[in-house]
N, C-alpha and C positions, 0 to 999 in steps of 0.2 A: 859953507853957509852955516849960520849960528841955526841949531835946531829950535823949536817951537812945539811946547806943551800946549795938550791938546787932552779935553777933561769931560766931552762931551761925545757920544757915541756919533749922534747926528749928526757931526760939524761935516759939512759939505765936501772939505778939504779933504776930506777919507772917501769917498765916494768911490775909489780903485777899491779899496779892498772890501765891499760889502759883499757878504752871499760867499764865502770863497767855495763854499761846500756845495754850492747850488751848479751842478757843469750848464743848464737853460739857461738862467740868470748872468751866470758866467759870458758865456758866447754869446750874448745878446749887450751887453753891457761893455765886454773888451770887442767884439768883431774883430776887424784885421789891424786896431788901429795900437791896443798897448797887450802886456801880458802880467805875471806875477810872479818874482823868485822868493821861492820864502824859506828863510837861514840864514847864518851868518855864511855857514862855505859856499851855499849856493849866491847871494849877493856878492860876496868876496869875487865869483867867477864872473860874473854881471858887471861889473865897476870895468873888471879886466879886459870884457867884451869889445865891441863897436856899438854897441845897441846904446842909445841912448835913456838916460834915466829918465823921468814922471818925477818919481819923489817916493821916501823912504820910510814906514812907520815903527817902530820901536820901542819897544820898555825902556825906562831907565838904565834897567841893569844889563840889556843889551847895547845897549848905548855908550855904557865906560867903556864896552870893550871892544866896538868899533869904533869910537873916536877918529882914534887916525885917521881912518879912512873915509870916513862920513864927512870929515872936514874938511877935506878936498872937493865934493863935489858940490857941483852949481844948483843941485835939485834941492827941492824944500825937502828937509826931515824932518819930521814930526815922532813926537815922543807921547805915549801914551801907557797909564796902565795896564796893566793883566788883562784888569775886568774889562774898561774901553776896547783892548785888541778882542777879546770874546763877543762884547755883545757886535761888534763892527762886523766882524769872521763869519760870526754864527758857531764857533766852538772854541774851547779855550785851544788860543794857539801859541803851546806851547814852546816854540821855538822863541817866540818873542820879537820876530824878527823878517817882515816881507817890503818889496820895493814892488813898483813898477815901471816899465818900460817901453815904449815906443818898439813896434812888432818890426818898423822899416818897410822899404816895397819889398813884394815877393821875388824870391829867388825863383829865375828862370834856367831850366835843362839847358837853352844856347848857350848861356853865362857859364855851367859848370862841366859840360862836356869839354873841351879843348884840355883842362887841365888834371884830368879824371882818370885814373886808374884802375880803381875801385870803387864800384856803387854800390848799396844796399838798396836792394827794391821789396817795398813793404806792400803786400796788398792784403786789405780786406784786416788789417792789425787794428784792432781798436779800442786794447785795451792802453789805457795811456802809462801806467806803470810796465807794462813791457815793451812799452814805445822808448819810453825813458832808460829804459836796462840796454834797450839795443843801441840806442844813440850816446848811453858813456861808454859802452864796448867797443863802437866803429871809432870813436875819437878815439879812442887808449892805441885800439889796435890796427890803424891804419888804413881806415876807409877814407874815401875821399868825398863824400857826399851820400844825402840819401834820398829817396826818391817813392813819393808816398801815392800810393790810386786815391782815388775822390774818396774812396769810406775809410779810410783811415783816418786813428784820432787826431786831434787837434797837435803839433809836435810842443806849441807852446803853451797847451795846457799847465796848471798851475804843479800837480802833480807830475806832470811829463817831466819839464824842468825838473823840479827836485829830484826824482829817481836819478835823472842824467845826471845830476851832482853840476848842475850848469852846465855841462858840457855840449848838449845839444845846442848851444849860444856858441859855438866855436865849429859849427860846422853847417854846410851848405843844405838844404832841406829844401827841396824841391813837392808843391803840390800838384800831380799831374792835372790835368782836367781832360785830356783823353787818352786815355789810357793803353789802348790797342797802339794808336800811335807813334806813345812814346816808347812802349817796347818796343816797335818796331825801329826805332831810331838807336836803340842802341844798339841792337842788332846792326844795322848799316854802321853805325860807328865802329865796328869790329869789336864788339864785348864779347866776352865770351859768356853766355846767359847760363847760368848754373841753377837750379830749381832746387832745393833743399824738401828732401821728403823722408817720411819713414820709410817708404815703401820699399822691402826685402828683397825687390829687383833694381832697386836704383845701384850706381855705382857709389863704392866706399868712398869716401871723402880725401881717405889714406891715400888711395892709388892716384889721384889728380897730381898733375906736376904743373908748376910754373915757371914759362922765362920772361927773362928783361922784358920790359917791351908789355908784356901781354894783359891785356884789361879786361878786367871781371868782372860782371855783375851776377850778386849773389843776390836771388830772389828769395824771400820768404812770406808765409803766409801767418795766418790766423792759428790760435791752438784748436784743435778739433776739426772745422771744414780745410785749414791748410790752401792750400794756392787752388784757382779755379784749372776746370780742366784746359780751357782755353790758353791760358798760362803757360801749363805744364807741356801744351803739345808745341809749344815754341823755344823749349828751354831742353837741355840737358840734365837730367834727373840725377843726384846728390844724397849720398845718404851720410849719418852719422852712423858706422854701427855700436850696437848695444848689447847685454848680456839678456840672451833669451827669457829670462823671465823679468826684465822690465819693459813696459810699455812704451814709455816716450821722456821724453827731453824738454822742458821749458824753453818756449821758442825765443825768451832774450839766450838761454845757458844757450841754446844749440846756435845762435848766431855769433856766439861768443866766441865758440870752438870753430866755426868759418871764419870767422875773422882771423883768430888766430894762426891757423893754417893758410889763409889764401891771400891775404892782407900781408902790406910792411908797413912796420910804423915809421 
């Protein structure tokens, strides 16, 4: 589709990207119906996805240099300058470069259980940059979905996406809405429920072994409150260990190193 300059902060047609910095405005404005990848590598990964495009807004000079790609697709892109993508944003967005896209229906646990080896179960995560850290990590390193309790962030926050580098668009994301339950199901589905802790009684992460066959779910929490107790008392307790005078681990790095270890790509 031949792109369309666009010279006016207000033109209607941009109505996706106002506020991008506002997360209220935000979730009140997308709901469950589109979201926002903003980059070139992150929309490169969006074009690639199944998600369907909204339509595209762009600098000029990011413009020459997705061409190719941009002229392939059936969505309006519109072209704008610096100052239009700033005042539209609310900050100069330098990347020069965000789309939107249709969220789809939600991903249901019946849908993704059958095919499922490895889950990531997030509770209580609500920072959306470490949401983002966790979800390029389980895509690199072989998770097969992830599976978020009601207070965890938004997975298609604007932010989330970019950290994931797009990658969270190429994997199954599951919102629970009861939560007791759905642990409880994976449990019957024979997961082996592994609970990610500091705590210097838990077992090394070293000493776990895996065969063919055997399916994981690797639970992690929040930085600081960590998994509830209720959680913890249904899961087999996981540690990473550490050189006695450090305290802890950034819980995307430490889900990283689960991955890596318990996960195949």
């Amino acid at each position: 589709m031949e792109p369309v300059a666009i010279t006016n902060a207000e033109d209607p047609r941009l109505a996706d990207y106002v506020g991008l910095r506002d997360p209220q405005h935000r979730r009140k404005l997308e709901g469950d119906e589109f979201f926002i990848a903003e980059g070139i590598n992150v929309i490169e990964r969006l074009v690639a996805s199944d998600y369907e495009m909204r339509s595209v807004l762009v600098t000029s000079q990011r413009y020459e240099r997705m061409e190719p790609m941009l002229s392939k697709q059936s969505c309006p892109v519109y072209i704008a300058s610096r100052d239009v993508l700033a005042q539209v944003a609310g900050f100069d967005l330098h990347r020069g470069a965000v789309a939107s896209a249709h969220r789809g229906p939600a991903t249901t646990l019946d849908s993704v259980l059958p095919g499922c080896h490895t889950i990531a179960v997030l509770e209580g995560l609500n920072d959306p940059e470490n949401l983002g850290a966790i979800a390029r990590s389980a895509r690199a390193l072989g998770v097969d979905a992830l599976l978020l309790d009601p207070t965890c962030a938004d997975p298609f926050y604007r932010r989330t996406v970019r950290v994931s580098m797009g990658e969270v668009l190429f994997l199954p994301v599951v919102r629970s809405i009861d939560w007791s339950t759905d642990l409880q199901r994976l449990a019957d589905s024979n997961f082996r429920m592994l609970a990610l802790t500091p705590s210097p009684t838990a077992q090394s992460i070293y000493d776990l072994t895996r065969s063919p066959g055997d399916r994981i779910a690797l639970l992690l929490g929040a930085e600081g409150p960590g998994l509830s107790t209720r959680t913890l008392a249904r899961s087999e307790r996981v540690r990473i260990p550490l050189r006695t005078d450090a305290d802890s681990l950034n819980v995307g790095h430490a889900a990283a190193i689960a991955f890596a270890l318990l996960a195949a790509p």
